[in-house]
Biopython code that builds the backbone (N, CA, C, O; Angstrom):
import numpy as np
from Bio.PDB.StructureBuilder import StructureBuilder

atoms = [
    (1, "UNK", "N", (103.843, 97.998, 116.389)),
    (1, "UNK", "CA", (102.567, 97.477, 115.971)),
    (1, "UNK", "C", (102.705, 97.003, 114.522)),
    (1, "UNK", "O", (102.905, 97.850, 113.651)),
    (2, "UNK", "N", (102.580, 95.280, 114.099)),
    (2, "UNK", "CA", (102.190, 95.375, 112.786)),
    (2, "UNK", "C", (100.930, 95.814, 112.195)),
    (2, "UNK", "O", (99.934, 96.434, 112.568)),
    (3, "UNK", "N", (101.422, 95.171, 110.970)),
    (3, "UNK", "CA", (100.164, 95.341, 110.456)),
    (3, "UNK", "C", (98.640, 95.015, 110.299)),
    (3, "UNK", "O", (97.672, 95.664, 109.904)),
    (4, "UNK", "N", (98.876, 93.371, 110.907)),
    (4, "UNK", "CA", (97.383, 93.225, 111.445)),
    (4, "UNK", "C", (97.325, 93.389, 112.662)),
    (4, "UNK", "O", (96.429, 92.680, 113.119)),
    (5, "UNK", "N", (97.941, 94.095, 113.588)),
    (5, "UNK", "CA", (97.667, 95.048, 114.673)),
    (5, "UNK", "C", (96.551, 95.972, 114.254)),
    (5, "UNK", "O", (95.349, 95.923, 114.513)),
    (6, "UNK", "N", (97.224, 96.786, 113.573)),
    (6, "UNK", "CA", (96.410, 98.145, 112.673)),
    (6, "UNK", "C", (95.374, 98.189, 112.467)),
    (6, "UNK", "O", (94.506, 98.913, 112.955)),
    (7, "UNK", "N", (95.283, 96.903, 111.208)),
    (7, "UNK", "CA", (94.131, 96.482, 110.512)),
    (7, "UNK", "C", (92.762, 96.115, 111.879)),
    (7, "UNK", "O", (91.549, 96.189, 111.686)),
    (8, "UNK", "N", (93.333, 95.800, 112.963)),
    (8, "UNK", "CA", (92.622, 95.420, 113.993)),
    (8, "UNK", "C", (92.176, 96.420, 114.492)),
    (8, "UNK", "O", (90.947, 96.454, 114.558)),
    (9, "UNK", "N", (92.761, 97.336, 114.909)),
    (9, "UNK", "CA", (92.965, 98.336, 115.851)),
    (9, "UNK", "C", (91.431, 99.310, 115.308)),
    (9, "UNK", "O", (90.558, 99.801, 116.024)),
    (10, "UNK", "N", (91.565, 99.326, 113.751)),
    (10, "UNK", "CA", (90.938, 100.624, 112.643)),
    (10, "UNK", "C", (89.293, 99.543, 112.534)),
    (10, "UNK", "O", (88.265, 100.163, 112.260)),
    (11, "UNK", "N", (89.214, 98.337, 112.712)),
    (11, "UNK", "CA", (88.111, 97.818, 112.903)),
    (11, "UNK", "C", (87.280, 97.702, 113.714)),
    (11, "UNK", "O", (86.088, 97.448, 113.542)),
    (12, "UNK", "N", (88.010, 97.929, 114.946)),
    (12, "UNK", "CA", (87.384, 98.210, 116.425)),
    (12, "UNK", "C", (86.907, 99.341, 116.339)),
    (12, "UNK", "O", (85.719, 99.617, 116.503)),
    (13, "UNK", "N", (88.138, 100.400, 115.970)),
    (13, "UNK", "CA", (87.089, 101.910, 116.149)),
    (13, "UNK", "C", (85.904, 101.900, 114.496)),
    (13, "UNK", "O", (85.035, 102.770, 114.558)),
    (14, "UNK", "N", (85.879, 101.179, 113.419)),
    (14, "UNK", "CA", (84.754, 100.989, 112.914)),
    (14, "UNK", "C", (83.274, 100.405, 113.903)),
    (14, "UNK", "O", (82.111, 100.803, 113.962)),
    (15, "UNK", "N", (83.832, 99.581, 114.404)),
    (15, "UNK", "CA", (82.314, 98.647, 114.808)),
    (15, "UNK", "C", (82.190, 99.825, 115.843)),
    (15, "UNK", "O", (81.107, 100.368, 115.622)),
    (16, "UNK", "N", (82.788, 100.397, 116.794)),
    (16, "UNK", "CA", (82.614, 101.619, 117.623)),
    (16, "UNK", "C", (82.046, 102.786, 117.331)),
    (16, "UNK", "O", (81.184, 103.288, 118.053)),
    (17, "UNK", "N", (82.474, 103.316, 116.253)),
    (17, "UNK", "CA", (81.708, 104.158, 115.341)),
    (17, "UNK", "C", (80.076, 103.951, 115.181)),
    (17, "UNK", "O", (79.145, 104.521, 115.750)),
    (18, "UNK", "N", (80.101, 102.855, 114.129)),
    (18, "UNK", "CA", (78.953, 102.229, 114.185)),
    (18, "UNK", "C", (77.719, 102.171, 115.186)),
    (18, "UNK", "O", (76.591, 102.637, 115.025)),
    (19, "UNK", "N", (78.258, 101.453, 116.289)),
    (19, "UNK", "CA", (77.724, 101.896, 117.549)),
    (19, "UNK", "C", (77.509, 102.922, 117.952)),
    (19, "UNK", "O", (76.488, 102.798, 118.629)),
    (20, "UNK", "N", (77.867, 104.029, 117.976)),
    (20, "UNK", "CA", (77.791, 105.668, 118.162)),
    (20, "UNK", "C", (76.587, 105.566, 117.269)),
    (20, "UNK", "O", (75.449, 105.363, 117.693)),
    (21, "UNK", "N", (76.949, 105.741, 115.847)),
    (21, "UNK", "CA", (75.340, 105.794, 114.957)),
    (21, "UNK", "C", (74.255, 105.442, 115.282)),
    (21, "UNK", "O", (73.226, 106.041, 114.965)),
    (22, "UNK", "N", (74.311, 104.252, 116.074)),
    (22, "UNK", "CA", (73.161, 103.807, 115.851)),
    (22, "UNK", "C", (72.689, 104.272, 117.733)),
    (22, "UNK", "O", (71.522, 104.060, 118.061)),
    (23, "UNK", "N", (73.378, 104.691, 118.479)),
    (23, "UNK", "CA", (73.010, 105.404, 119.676)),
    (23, "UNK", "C", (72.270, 106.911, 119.470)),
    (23, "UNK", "O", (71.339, 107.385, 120.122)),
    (24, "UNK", "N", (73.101, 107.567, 118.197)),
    (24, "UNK", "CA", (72.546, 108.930, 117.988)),
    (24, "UNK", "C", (71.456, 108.561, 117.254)),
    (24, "UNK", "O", (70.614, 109.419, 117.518)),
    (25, "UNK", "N", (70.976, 107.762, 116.468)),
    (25, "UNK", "CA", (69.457, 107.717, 115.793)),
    (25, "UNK", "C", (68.990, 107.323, 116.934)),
    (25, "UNK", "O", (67.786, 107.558, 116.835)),
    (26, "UNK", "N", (69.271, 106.653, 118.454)),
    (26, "UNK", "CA", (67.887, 106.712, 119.009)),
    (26, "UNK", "C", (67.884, 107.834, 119.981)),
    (26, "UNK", "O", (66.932, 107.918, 120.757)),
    (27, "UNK", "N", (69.172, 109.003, 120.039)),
    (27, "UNK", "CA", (68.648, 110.553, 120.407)),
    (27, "UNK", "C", (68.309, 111.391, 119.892)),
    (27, "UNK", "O", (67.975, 112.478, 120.363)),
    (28, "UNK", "N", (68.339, 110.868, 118.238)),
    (28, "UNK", "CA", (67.275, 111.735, 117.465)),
    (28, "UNK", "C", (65.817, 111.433, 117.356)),
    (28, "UNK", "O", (64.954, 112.243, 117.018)),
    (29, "UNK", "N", (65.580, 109.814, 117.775)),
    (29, "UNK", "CA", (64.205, 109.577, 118.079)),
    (29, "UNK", "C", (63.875, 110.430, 119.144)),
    (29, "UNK", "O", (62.963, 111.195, 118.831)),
    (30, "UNK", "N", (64.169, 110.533, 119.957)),
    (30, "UNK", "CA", (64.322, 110.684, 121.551)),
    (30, "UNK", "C", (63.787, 112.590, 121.570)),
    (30, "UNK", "O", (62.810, 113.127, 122.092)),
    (31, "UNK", "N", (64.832, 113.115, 120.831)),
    (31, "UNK", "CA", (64.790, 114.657, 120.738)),
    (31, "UNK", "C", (63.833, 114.878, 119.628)),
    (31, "UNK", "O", (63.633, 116.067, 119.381)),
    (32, "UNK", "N", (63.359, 114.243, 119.090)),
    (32, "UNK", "CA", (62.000, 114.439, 118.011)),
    (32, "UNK", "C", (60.718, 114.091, 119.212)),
    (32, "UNK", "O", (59.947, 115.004, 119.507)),
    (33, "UNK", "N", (60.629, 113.265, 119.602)),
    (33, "UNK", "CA", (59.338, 113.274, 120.375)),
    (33, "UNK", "C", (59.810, 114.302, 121.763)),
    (33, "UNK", "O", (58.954, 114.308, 122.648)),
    (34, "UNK", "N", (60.525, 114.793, 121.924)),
    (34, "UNK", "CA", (60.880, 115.951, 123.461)),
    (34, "UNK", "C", (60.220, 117.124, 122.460)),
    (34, "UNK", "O", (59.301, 117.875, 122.786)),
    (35, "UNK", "N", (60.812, 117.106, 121.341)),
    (35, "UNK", "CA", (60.100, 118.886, 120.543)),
    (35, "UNK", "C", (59.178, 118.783, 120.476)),
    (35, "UNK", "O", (58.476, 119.770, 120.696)),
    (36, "UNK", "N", (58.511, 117.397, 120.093)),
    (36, "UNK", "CA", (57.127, 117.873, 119.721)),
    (36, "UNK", "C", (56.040, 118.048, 121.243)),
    (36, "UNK", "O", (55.083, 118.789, 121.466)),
    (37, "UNK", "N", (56.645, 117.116, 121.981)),
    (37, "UNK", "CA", (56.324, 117.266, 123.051)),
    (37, "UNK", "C", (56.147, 118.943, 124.245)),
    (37, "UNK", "O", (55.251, 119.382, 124.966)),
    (38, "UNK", "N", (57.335, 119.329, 123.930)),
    (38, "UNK", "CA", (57.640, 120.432, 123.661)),
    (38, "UNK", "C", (56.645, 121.711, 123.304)),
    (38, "UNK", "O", (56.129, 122.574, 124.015)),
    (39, "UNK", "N", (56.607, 121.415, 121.751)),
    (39, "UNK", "CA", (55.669, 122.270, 121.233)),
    (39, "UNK", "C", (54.271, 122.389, 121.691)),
    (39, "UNK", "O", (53.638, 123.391, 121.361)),
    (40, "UNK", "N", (53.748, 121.516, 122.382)),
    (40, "UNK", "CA", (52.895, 121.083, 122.385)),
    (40, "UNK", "C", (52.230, 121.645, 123.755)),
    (40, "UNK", "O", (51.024, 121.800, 123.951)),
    (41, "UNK", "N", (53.370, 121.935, 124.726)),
    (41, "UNK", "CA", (53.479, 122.155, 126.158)),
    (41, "UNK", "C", (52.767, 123.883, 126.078)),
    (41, "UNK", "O", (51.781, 124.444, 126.557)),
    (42, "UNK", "N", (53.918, 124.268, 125.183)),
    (42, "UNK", "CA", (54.183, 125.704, 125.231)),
    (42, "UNK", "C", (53.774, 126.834, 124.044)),
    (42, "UNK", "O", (54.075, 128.016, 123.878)),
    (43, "UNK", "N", (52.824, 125.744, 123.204)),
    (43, "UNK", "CA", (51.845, 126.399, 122.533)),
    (43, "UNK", "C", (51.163, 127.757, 122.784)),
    (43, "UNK", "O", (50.291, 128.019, 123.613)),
    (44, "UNK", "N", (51.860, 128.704, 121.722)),
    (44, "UNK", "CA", (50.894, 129.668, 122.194)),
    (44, "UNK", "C", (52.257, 130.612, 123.646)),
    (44, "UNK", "O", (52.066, 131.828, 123.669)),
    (45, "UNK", "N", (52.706, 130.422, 124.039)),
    (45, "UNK", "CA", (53.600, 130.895, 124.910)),
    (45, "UNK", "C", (54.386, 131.671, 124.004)),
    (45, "UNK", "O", (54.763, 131.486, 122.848)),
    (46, "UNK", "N", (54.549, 132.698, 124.934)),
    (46, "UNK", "CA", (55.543, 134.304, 124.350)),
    (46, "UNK", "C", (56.911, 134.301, 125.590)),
    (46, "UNK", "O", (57.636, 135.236, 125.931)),
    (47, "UNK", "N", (56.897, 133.309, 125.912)),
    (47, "UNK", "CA", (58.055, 132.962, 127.455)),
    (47, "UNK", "C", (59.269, 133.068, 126.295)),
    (47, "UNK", "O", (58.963, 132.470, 125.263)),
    (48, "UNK", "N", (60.503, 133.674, 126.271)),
    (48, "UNK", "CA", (61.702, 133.499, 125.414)),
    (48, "UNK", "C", (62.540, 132.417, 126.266)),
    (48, "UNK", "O", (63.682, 132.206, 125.859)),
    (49, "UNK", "N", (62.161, 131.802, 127.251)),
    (49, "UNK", "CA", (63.581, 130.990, 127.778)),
    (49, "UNK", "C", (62.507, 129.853, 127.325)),
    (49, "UNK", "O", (63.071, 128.794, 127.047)),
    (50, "UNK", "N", (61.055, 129.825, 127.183)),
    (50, "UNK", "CA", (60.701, 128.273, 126.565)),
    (50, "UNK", "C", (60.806, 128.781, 124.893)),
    (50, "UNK", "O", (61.085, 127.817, 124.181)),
    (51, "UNK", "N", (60.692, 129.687, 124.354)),
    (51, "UNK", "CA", (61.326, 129.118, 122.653)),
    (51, "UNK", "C", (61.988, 128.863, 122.500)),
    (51, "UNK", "O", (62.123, 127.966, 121.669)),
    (52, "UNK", "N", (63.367, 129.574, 123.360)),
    (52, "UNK", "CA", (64.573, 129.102, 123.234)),
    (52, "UNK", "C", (65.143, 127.793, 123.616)),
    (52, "UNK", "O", (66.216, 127.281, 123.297)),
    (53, "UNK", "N", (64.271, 127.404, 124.303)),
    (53, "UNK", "CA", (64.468, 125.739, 124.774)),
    (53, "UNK", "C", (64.112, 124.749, 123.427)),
    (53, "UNK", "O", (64.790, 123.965, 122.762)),
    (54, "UNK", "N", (62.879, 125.142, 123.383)),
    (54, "UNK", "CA", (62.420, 124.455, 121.840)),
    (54, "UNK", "C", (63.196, 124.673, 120.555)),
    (54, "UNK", "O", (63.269, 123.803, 119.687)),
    (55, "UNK", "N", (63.864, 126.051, 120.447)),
    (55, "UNK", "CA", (64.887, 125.782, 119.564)),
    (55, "UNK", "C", (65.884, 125.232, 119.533)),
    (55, "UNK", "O", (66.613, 125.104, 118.550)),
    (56, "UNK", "N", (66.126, 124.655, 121.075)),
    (56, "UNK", "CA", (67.136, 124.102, 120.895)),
    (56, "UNK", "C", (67.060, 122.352, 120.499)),
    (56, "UNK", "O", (67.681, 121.587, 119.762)),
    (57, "UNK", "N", (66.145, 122.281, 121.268)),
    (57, "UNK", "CA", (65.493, 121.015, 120.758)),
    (57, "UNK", "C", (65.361, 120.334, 119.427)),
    (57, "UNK", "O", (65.532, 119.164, 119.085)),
    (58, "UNK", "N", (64.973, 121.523, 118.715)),
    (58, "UNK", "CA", (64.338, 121.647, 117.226)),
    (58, "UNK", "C", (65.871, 121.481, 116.253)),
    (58, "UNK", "O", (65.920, 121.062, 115.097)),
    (59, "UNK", "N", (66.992, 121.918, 117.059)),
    (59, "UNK", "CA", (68.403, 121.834, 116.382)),
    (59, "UNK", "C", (69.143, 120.782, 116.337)),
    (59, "UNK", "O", (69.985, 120.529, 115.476)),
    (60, "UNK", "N", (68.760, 119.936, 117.554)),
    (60, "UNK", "CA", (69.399, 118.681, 117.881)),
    (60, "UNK", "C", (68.940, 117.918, 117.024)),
    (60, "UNK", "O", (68.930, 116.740, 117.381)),
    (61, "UNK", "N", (68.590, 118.103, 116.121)),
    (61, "UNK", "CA", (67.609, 116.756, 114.532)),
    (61, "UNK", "C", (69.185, 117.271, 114.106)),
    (61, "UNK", "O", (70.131, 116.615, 114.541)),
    (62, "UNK", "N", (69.372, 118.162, 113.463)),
    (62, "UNK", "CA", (70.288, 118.897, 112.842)),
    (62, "UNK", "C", (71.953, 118.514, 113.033)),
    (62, "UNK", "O", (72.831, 118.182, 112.237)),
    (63, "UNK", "N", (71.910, 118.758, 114.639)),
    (63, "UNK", "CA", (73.739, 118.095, 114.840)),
    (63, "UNK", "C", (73.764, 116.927, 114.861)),
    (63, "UNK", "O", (74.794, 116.564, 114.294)),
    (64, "UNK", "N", (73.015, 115.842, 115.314)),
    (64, "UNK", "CA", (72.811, 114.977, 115.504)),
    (64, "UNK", "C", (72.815, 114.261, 113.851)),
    (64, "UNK", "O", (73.399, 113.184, 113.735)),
    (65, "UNK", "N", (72.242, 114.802, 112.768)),
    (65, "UNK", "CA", (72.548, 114.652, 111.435)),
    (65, "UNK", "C", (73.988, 114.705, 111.166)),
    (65, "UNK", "O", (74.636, 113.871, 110.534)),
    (66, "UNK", "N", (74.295, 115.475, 111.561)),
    (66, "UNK", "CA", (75.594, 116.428, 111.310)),
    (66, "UNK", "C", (76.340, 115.334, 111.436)),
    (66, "UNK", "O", (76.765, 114.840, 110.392)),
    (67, "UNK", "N", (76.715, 114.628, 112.861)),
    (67, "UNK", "CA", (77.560, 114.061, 113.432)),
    (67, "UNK", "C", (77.375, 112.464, 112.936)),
    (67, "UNK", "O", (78.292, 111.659, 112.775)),
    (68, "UNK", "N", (75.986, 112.237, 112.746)),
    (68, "UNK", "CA", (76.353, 110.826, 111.908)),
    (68, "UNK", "C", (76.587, 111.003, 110.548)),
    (68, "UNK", "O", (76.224, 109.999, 109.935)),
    (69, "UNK", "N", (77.100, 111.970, 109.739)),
    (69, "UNK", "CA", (77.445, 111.968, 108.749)),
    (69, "UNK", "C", (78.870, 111.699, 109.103)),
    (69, "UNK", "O", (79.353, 110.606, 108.806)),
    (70, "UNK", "N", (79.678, 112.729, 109.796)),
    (70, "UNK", "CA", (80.853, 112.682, 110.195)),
    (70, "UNK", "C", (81.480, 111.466, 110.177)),
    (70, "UNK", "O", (82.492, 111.067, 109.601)),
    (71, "UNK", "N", (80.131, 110.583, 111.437)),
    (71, "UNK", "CA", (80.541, 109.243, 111.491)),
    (71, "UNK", "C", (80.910, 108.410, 110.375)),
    (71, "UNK", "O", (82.054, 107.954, 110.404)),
    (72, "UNK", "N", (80.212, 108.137, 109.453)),
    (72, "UNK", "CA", (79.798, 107.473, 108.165)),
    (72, "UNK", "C", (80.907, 108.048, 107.526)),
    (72, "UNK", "O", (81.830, 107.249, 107.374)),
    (73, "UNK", "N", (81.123, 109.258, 107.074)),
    (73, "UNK", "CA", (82.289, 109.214, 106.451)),
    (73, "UNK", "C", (83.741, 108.839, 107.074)),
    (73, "UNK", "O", (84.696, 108.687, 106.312)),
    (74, "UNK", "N", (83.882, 108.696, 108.452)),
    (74, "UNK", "CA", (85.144, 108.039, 108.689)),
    (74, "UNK", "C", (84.988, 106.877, 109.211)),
    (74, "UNK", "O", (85.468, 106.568, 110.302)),
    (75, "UNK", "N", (84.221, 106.022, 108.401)),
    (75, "UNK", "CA", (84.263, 104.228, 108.772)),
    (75, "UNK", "C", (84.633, 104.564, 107.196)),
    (75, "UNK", "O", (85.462, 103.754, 106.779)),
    (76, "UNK", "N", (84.276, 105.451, 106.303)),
    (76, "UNK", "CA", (83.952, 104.755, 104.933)),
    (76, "UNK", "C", (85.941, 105.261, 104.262)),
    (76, "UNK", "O", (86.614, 104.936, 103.285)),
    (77, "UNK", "N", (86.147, 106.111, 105.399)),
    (77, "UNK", "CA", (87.913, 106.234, 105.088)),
    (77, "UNK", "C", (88.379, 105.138, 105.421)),
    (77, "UNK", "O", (88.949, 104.318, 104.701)),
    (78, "UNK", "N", (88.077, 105.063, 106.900)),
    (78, "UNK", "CA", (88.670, 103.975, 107.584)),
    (78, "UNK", "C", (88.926, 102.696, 106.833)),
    (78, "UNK", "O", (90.064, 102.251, 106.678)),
    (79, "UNK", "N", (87.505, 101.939, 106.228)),
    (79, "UNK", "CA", (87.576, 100.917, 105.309)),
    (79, "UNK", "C", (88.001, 101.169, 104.342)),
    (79, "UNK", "O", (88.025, 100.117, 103.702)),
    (80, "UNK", "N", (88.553, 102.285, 103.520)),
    (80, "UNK", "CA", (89.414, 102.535, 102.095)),
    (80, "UNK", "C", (90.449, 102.083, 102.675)),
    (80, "UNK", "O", (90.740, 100.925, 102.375)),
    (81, "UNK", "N", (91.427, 102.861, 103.764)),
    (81, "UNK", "CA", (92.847, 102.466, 104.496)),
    (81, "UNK", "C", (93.139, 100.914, 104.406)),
    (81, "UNK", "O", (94.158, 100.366, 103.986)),
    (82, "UNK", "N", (92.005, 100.358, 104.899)),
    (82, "UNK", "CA", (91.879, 98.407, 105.424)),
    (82, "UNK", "C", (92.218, 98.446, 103.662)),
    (82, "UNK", "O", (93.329, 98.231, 103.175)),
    (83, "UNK", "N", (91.281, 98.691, 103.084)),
    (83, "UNK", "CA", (91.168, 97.714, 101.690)),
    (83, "UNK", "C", (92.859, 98.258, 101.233)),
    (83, "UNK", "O", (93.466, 97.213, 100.997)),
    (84, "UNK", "N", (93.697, 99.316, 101.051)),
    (84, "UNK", "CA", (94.985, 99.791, 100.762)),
    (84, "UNK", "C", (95.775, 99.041, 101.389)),
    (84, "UNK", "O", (96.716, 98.529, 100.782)),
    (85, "UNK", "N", (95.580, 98.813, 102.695)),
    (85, "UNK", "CA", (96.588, 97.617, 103.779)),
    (85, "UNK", "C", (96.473, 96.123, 102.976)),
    (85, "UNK", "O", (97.383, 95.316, 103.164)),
    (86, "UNK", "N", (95.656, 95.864, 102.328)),
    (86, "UNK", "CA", (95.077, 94.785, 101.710)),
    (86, "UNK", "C", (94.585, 93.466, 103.267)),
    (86, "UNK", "O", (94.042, 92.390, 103.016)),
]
sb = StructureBuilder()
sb.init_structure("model")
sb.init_model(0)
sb.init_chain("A")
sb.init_seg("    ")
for serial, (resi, resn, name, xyz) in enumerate(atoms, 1):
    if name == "N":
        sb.init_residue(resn, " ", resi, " ")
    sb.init_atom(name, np.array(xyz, "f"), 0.0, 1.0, " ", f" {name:<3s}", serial, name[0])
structure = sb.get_structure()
C-alpha cells in the first residue's frame, strides 16, 4: 500500500466515523424522548425492574456522550497522521 493508499484508506474511516456521530446524536435524541417518555409512564411506580429500565435509559445520554467523544478524538488523530503524511 502506498501512500496515497493510506492517506485514502484513514479518510474513509474519517467520513465513517463522522457518520457514526451523527447516527449516535439521533439515538441520543431518540433515548431522551424514550426517558422522558419513560418517566412519565411510571411515575410514581415502586416496580424495581421499571427504575431500572429508566436508569438505564437515563445512562444512554451518558455512553452515547462517551462514545462520540471517542469518535471526535480519533478523526482529530486521524487528521494529525494525514497532515504528518503531508
Amino acid at each position: 500500500m502506498n501512500v496515497n493508499e493510506v492517506k485514502g484508506t484513514i479518510r474513509e474511516g474519517n467520513h465513517a466515523a463522522r457518520e457514526s456521530r451523527t447516527i449516535l446524536e439521533q439515538v441520543d435524541a431518540e433515548g431522551d424522548s424514550a426517558a422522558g417518555l419513560a418517566r412519565l409512564t411510571i411515575h410514581d411506580s415502586q416496580d424495581r425492574d421499571a427504575q431500572a429500565g429508566l436508569r438505564i435509559l437515563e445512562d444512554l445520554g451518558r455512553e452515547v456522550e462517551l462514545t462520540m467523544r471517542r469518535i471526535d478524538a480519533a478523526v482529530d488523530h486521524a487528521d494529525a497522521y494525514l497532515k504528518t503524511l503531508g
